[in-house]
Each structure stands twice: as structure tokens, then as C-alpha cells.
N, C-alpha and C positions, 0 to 999 in steps of 0.2 A: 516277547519279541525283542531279538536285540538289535541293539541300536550301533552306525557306523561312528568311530568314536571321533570325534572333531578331527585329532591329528591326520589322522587319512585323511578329511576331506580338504586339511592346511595345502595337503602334497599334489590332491587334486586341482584347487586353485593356483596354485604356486605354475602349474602346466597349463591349466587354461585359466590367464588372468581375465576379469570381466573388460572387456574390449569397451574402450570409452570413456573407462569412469578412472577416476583421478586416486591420487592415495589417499587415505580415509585415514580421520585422524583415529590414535587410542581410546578406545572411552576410560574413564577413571572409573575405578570400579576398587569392591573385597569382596572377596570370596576366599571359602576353607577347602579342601579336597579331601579325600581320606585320608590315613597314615598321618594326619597333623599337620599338615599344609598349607600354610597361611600364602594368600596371592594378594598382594596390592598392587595398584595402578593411578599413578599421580601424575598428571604433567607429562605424558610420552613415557617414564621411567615404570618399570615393572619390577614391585621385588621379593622373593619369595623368603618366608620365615626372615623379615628382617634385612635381606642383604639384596643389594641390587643383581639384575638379573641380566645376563645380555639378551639382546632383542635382535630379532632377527626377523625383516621383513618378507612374508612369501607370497603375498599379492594383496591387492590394494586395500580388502577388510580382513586379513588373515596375518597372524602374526604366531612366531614361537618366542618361548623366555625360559631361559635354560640357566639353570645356577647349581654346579656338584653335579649328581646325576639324577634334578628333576627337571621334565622338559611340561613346559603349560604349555597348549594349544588354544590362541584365541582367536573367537570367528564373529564376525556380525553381519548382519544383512546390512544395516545402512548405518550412521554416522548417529543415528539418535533412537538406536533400538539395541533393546537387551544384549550382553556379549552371553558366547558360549562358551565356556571354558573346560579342555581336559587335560589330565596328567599322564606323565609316563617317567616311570623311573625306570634308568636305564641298566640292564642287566638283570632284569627282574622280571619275567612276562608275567607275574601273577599284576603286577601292580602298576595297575592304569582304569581309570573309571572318567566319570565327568565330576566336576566339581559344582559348587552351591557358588551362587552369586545373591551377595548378602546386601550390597548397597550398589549401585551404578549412576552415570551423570557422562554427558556426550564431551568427548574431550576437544581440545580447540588443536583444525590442521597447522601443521608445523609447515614451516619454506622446505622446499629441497637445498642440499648445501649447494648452491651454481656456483664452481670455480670463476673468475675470472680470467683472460685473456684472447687470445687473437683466431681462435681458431673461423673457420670458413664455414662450419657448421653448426654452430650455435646459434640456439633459439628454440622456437615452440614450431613443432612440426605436425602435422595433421595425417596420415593414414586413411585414405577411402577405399571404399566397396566402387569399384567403377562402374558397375551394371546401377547398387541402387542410390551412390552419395551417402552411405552412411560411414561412422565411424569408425575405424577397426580398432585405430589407436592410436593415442595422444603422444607424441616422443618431446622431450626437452634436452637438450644438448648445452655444457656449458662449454666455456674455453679453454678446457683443460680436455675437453672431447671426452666426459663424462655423460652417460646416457640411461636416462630413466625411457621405459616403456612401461604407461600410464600408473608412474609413480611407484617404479619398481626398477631398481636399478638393474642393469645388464653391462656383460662386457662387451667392448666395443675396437674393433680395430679396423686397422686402412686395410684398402686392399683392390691395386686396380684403379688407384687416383678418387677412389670413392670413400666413406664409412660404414664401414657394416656392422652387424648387430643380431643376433637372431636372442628371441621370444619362443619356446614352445618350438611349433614346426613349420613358425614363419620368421624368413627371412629380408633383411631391412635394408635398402643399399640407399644413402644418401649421397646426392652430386653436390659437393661444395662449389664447384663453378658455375655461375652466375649463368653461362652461356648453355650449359646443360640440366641446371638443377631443375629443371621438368620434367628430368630423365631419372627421377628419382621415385622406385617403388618397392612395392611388399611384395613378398612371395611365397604364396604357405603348399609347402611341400605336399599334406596330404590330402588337401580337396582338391591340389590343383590352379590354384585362384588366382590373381594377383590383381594390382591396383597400384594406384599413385600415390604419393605424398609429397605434400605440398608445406613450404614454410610463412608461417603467417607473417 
């Protein structure tokens, strides 16, 4: 039976982020992959055969680490359970499998970097379901009008005296003025849906 290889499901998460949940630190981990592949994980740093690897966030337990042309896929379900990890080397479709995880240990969550200064929309913003009060998702805005959507950075522009931001196939419009920012909601294009967001 074969199996879907992690990296698919990074690209799956990376579209629909788990609504709610915050960014998940890296766990520390080794693991070997075929072809000679050594994977380390220390401190948020990923590094493959020896040399540090860039990291690149695709939703809140889903990470790639690319170094030359090998790319790790790593997934977890929660913050203190096994990772999964797969490889791909790129230009090569024979060569991609999953990798062996030899030792692991839950890593500790890192700050997001928050700019400082003035802007009107910065802070910790909340996303509801208006029919049932639940979550859809957590935004944090610094004053530099840098915008994580639940721990997954996104870009962000003005537009119309407001900040928008879009997520997937919902869209984010924050009111920075005081007198309207109630007027502030989500809107996801394909069920149709939308709700409020409110800043704590």
C-alpha cells in the first residue's frame, strides 16, 4: 500500500492551516534518510549532512529544510509527539522516500519576531465563526504591520483605509480606527461564510 509522502501533505497544510492553533515549536530530533542523509534538529536550527539548512515555515506543525538540492519534509501532530520526516532531491524523481527518526525530544516555542512601532493595528486579534463563537483564527500584528495568521506569517497590505491579508481562500480586512474597528471581518470565498474579528 503506498503511502502519501509527508511533503504533499506540508503543501496540504501549508492551504488549509489548523484554524486556532498557534505555531508549534520544532521538535529536536536525528534521523538518517536513504542516499546518506543525515537530518539534525537543535534549538529551531535544522541541519542536513553537517551544514545548516534553511527553514521554511508552511503551517503551524509542518515545516521544509532545504540545503543544495535536498528538501526534508517535517510534520507532527502535536508539540510532544513523534516527527515525520521525508526527503526529496530535487531533479531526481527516483529519489524521495521517508526517513528513520533515531532519537526526538519536544522542542521549546520560539517569540514571533513583533516589530516595534506605531501602527493602528497591532496586537492579538481573534477570528470567530458568528453562527457558533468558535475560533477560525488567531492573527498577531506588529508595528511594522507584519502579520502572522495562527503563527504563519502572511503578506499584508492597506487597502480602502483598512489591512488586509488573505490565508488560503479566506479573506482578512482589519479596521485600525477605533470608531469602526467592529467592522472588522473574515471572508472565505468558498463556503461562502464570514464572521468578525475582534482585538483583545
Amino acid at each position: 500500500m503506498n503511502q502519501k509522502p509527508a511533503l504533499l501533505t506540508l503543501v496540504m497544510l501549508a492551504m488549509t492551516a489548523h484554524a486556532g492553533s498557534a505555531l508549534a515549536a520544532l521538535p529536536n530530533f536525528s534521523a538518517t534518510c536513504p542516499t546518506d542523509i543525515r537530518v539534525k534538529s537543535q534549538g529551531g536550527n535544522v541541519f542536513i549532512n553537517g551544514k545548516k539548512a534553511t527553514l521554511k515555515t508552511l503551517a503551524p506543525a509542518a515545516y521544509s529544510a532545504t540545503n543544495g538540492k535536498v528538501v526534508i519534509g517535517i510534520t507532527f501532530d502535536l508539540p510532544a509527539s513523534e516527527p515525520t520526516l521525508d526527503y526529496v532531491i530535487k531533479h531526481d524523481r527516483r529519489a524521495h522516500g521517508f526517513c528513520t527518526v533515531h532519537a526526538w525530544s519536544a522542542g521549546k516555542a520560539a517569540a514571533l519576531p513583533m516589530a516595534k512601532g506605531d501602527s493602528p493595528y497591532q496586537g492579538k486579534w481573534i477570528a470567530k465563526n458568528r453562527e457558533t463563537g468558535a475560533t477560525v483564527a488567531n492573527i498577531q500584528v506588529d508595528g511594522k504591520e507584519q502579520v502572522w495568521v495562527n503563527g504563519v506569517k502572511v503578506k499584508a497590505k492597506r487597502a480602502d483605509g483598512a489591512l488586509q491579508f488573505r490565508q488560503g481562500t479566506i479573506l482578512y480586512t482589519l479596521q485600525g480606527d477605533p470608531r469602526i474597528r467592529d467592522e472588522s471581518d473574515w471572508n472565505d470565498s468558498d463556503v461562502q461564510n464570514t464572521g468578525p474579528i475582534r482585538l483583545e
